[in-house]
N, C-alpha and C positions, 0 to 999 in steps of 0.2 A: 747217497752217501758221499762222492765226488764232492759234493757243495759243500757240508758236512767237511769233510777231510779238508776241504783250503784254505778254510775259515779259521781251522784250530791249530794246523801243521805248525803256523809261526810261533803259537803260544808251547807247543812242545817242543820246539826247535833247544837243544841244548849246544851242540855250536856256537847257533846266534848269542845265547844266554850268557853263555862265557865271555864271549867277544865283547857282551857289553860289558860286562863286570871289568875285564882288562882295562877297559875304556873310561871308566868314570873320573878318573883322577883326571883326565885329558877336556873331555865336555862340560868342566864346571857343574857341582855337584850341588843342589838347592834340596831341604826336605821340602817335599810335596805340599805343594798350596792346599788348604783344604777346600775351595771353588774360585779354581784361578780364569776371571774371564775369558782368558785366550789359555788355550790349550800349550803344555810346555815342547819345548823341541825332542824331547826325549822323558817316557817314564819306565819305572823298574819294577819290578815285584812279584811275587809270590799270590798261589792260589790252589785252593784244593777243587777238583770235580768228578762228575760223574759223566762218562760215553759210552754212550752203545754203539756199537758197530758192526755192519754184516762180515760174514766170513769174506765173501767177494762178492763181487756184484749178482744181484737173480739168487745168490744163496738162499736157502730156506732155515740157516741158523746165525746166530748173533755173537757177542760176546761184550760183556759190561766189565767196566773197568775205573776205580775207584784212585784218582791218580794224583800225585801235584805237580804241577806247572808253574814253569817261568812263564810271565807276559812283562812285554815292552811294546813301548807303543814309538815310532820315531816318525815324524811330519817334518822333512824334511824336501826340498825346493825337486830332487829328483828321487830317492827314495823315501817309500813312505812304507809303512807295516802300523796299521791298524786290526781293531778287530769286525769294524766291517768290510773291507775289501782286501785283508791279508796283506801279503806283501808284497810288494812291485817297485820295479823304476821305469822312469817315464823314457820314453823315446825320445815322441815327440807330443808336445802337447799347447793346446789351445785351449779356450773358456767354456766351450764347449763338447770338446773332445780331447781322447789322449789315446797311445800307443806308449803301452808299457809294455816291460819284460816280465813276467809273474808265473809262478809255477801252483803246482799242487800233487796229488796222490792217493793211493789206495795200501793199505798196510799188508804186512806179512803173514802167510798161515801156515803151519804145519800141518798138511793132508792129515795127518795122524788125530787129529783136532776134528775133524770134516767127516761126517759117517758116507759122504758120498763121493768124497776123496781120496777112502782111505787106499793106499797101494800104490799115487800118485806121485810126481814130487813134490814138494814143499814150493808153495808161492810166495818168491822173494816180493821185496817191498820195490810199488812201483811208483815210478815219480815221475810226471811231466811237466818240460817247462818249455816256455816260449812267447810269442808275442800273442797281448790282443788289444781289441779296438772297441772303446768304450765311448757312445755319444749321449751325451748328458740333455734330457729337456723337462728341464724346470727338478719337479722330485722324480723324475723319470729317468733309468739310465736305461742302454742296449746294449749290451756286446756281444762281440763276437772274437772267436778265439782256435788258432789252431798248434796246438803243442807238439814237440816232439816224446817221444816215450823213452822214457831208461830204466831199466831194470836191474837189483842188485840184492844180492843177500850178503851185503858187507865184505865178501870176499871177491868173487866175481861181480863185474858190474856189463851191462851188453846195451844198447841204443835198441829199442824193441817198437819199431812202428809211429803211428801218429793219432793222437786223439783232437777231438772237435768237441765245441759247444759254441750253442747261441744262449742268450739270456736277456728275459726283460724283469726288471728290479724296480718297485718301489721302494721311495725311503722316506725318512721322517726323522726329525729331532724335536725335542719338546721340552720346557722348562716343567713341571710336575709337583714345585715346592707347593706342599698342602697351605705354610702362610707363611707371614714374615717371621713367624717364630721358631722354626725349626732351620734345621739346615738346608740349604739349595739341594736339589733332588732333579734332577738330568735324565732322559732317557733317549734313546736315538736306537734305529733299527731299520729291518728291512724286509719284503716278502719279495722272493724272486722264482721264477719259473723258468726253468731251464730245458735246453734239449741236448741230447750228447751222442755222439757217434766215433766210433774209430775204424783203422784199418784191421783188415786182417791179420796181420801181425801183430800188436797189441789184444787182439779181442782175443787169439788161438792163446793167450796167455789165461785165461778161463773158462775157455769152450771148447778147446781140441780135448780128445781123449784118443790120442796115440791107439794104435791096433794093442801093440804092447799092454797097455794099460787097461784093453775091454774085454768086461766081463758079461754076463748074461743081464746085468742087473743097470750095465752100463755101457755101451757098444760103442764103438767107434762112433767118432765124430770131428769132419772137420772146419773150423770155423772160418767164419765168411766176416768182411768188415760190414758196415752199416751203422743204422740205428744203434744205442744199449737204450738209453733211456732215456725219459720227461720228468722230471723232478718241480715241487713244490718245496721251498725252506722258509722259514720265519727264523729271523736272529732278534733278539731285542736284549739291551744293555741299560743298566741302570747305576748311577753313578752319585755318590753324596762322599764328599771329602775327598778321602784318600780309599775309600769302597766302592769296589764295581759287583756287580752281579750280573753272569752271562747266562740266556738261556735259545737253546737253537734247537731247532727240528728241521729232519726234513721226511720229507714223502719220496720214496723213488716210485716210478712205475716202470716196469718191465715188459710189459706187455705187445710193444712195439719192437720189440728185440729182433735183428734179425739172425741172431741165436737160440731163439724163446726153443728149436726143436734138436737143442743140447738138450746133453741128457744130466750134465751140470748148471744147467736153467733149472732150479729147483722151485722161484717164487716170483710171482706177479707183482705183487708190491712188498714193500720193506720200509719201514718205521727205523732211522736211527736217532740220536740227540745226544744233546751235550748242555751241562749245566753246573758252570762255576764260580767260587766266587772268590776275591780277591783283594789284595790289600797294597798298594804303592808305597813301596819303600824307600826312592829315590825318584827325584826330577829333576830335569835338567834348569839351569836360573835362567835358559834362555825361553821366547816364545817361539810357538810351531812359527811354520810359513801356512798362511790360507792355502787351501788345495787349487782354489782359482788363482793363488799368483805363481802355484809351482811350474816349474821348465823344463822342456824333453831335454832330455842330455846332448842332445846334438845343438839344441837352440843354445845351450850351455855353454859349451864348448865355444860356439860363434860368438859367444856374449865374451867370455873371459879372453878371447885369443884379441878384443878388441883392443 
């Protein structure tokens, strides 16, 4: 779900969404190429989808949700926000690797929601952000990543611990037009295999059960960091005009948990996905920057201060 969650956060980022809207009069505003060689600096748009989502992580229930979203996509020299590797800026970055700044998350539930929560308090929304380390070989990338934790239910907000992942990622782009009489048809994507671990402090945010809160049916429990999971995701995107089509899954597995003997560990594996599709409304009349000629911000900074 974590994979899942990082991949789509920017597409429902309403914030971000506004911020661009403010913006357009400012970035020179172009209607959308309908198969622009180069990808533009900036696009806009509107999409309706479908997500499933576990309650939290190891939950044994789900919840679907029928939703529209803002996407933007911006290929810019140190921030960039696409929709296969979300959003990020560069630290520092080379041809072959980079240090960006990039966050992600896991959503909010109301125990009242959760038959095996219920009595509990409500899990605010949690979001972590910070550096990782990505080395690119050939359609192969690796990262590696370690976040700090924050946690908020829009009123209170608290800094809650640290989470980890490693990741190895193939990817793929592919020209797909059936002939020269139809329109240019695009697709690009990615299968990645992921491991993920936090501290104790983070992880007691889904596996403690306070004395307070145990019942016979649920018993105290306190949680230890470690392992949470091994994840499988497939993302793949399809692109003709000003039409994109997203569709993601991921596999988590559970089973390496070094929580699995919470009594809020309810499921070994979990199925979530996302699947939307969408229409560009605006582009920017300038082109992206290649992601090989973009620059860590600190290399930036040494650039412009010349």
């Amino acid at each position: 779900m974590r994979t899942l969650m990082r991949a789509v956060t920017w597409r429902l980022s309403i914030p971000i969404f506004m911020e661009f809207v403010l913006l357009l009069s400012q970035l020179g505003v172009a209607a959308p190429e309908e198969n622009p060689e180069t990808p533009r600096l900036w696009r806009l748009g509107m999409g309706v989808g479908v997500i499933r989502l576990e309650h939290y992580p190891a939950s044994a229930d789900v919840r679907d949700y029928f939703i529209p979203f803002p996407i933007f996509e911006y290929l810019g020299d140190v921030v960039r926000a696409d929709d296969q590797s979300g959003a990020r800026a560069f630290l520092l970055k080379d041809e072959s690797w980079s240090l960006s700044f990039t966050f992600g998350g896991f959503p909010m539930l109301k125990s009242s929601e959760d038959q095996v929560r219920q009595g509990m308090p409500d899990l605010p929304w949690a979001v972590y952000i910070g550096p990782q380390f990505k080395k690119k070989m050939g359609s192969w990338e690796y990262h590696l990543a370690a976040y700090q934790g924050v946690t908020t239910d829009l009123s209170v907000t608290h800094v809650n611990g640290a989470f980890f992942e490693a990741e190895m990622q193939y990817q793929w782009a592919v020209d797909i037009t059936p002939s020269k009489w139809t329109g240019k048809l695009w697709t690009e994507g990615h299968l990645t295999l992921t491991l993920n671990g936090f501290d104790e402090n983070f992880a007691a945010l889904y596996f403690t059960v306070a004395p307070e809160y145990a019942t016979p049916d649920r018993p105290a429990y306190r949680a230890r960091g470690g392992l949470l999971s091994k994840e499988f995701s497939y993302l793949q995107s399809f692109h003709t005009g000003r039409t994109w089509l997203y569709l993601q899954s991921s596999l988590s597995n559970y089973d390496i948990s070094a929580n699995r003997m919470s009594p809020l560990h309810r499921s070994d594996h979990n199925w979530t996905f996302f699947v939307g599709l969408a229409y560009d409304l605006f582009s920017s009349s300038k082109e992206s920057i290649p992601e090989e000629q973009s620059k860590g911000l600190f290399e930036k900074s040494i650039r412009d201060s010349d």
